[in-house]
C-alpha positions in Angstrom: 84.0 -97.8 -74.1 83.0 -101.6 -73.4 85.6 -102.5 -71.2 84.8 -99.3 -69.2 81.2 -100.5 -68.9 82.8 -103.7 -67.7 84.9 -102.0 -65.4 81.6 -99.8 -63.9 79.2 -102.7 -64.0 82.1 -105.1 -62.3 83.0 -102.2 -59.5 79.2 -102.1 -59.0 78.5 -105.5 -58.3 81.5 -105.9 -56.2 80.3 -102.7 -54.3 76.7 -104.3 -53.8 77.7 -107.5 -53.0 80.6 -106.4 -50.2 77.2 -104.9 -48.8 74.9 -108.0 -48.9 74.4 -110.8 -45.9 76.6 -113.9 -47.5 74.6 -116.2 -49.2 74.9 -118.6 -51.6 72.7 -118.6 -55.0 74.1 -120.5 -57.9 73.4 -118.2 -60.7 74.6 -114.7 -58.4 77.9 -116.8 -58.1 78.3 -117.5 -61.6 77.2 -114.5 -62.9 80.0 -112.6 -60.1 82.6 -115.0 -61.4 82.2 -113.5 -65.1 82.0 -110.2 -64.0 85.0 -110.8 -62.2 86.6 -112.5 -65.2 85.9 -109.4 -67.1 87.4 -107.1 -64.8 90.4 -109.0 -64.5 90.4 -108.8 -68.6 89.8 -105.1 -69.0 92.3 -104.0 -66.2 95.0 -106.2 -67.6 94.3 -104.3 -70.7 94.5 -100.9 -69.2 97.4 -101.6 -67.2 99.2 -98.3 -67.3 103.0 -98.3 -68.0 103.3 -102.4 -68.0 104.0 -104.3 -70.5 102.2 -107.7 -71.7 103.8 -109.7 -68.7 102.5 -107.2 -66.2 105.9 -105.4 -65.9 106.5 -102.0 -65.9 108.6 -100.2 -69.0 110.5 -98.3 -66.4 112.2 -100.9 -64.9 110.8 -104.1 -64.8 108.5 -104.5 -61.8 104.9 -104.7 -61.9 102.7 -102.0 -62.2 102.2 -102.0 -57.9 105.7 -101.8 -57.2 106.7 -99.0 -59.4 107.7 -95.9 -57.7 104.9 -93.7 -59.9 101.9 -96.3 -58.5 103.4 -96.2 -55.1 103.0 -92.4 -55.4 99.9 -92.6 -56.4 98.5 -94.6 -53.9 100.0 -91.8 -51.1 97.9 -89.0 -53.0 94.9 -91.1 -53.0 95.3 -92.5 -49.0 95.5 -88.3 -48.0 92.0 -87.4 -49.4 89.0 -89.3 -50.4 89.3 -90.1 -54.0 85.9 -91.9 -56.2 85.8 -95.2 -56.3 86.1 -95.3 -60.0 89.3 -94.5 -60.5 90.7 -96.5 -63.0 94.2 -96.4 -65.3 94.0 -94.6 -68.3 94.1 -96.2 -71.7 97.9 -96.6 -73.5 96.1 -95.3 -75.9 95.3 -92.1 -75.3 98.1 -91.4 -72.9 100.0 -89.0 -74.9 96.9 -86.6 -74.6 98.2 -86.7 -70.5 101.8 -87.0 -70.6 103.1 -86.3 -73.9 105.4 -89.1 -75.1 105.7 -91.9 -72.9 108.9 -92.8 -74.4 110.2 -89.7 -72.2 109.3 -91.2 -69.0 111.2 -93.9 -66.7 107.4 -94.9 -65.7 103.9 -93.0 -65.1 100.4 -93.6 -63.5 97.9 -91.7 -64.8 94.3 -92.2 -63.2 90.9 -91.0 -64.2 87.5 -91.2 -62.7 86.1 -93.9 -64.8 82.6 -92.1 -64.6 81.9 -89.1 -67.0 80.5 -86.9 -63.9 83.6 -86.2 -62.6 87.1 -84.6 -63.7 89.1 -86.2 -60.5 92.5 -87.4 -62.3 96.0 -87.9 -60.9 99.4 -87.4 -63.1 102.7 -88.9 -62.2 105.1 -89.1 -64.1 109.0 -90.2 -63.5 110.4 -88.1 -66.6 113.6 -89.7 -67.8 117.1 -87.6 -67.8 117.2 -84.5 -70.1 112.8 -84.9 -70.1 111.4 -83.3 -67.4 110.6 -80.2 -69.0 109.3 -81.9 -72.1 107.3 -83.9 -69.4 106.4 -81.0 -68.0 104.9 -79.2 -70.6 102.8 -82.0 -71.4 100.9 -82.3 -68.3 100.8 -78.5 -68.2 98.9 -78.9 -71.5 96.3 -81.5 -69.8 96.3 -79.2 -66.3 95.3 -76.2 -68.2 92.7 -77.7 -70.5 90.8 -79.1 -67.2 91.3 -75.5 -65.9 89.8 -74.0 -68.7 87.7 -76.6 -70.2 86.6 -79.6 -68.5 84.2 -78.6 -65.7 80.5 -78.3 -66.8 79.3 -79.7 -63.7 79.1 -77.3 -60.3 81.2 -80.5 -58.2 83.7 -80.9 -61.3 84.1 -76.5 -61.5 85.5 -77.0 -57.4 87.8 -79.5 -58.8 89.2 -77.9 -61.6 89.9 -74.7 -59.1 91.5 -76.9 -56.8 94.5 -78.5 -58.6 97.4 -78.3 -58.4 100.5 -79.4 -60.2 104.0 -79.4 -60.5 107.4 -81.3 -60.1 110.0 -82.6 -57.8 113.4 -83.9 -58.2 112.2 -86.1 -61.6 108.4 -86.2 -60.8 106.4 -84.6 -62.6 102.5 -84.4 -61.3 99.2 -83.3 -61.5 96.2 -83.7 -59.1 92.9 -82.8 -60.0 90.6 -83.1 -56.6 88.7 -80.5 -54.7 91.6 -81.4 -51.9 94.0 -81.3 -54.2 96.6 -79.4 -51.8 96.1 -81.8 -49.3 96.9 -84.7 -51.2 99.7 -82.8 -53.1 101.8 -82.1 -49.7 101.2 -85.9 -48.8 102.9 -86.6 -52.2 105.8 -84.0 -51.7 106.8 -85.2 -48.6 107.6 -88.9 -50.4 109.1 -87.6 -53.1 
């Protein structure tokens, strides 16, 4: 819970200071540099997939040149996705995929804010583990279908996603353009 207030209160300075005339006070700098120091902290420690070095389990590049992340990143350049996205904890990443241990590598993202149920699954299931992988992300898919939207934005979400599986992906987009982005990702696959 702290290094996801770290995360929001670092995305949110960052946000307002990209927006602000440069200018140079001291204390703003210092106090940015922390932040920043922070962030760096948290999102080494939420690193999805990678190990302590920054590698990934599923082959031994870093988290941005696995083949899960670069999927990722097509689903979230084809629609408009929040900005606080942010990798979900190793700890609780059995509760999306099921056993990591049956994957090559996965990226799991979540909308770091608790208004909002935008997530995206992908998973690169091992040989002989796509259907366990499957069923998995079924479980999560179908819990946000039936039990995550409260809100009237997150109830458009949760009607709108989509997932499935290709060749050894396994996926799951929850996004009110949900088909949009899950055609981008198809098409990469």
């Amino acid at each position: 819970m702290k290094k996801t207030a770290l995360l929001l209160t670092a995305a949110i300075m960052l946000a307002l200071t990209a927006c602000e005339p440069a200018k140079e006070d001291a204390q703003t700098t210092e106090d940015t540099q922390s932040v920043s120091e922070d962030t760096q902290s948290a999102s080494e420690d939420t690193q999805s997939a990678s190990g302590e070095d920054g590698s990934s389990e599923g082959g031994g590049a870093p988290q941005d040149e696995t083949r899960a992340y670069k999927l990722y990143e097509v689903v979230t350049n084809a629609v408009t996705f929040p900005v606080f996205m942010q990798p979900v904890l190793d700890e609780i990443i059995d509760s999306y995929i099921g056993d990591p241990a049956n994957a090559d590598e996965y990226c799991v993202y979540a909308n770091a804010i608790s208004v909002g149920i935008t997530e995206v699954i992908i998973v690169d299931a091992k040989d002989g583990k796509i259907d366990e992988v499957y069923e998995a992300v079924k479980k999560r898919f179908d819990d946000i279908k039936e039990n995550a939207a409260f809100y009237p934005g997150e109830v458009g979400e949760a009607a709108a996603a989509v997932m499935g599986k290709k060749d050894d992906i396994v996926y799951m987009i929850c996004h009110a353009e949900a088909a949009i982005a899950e055609q981008a990702l198809l098409e990469n696959i």
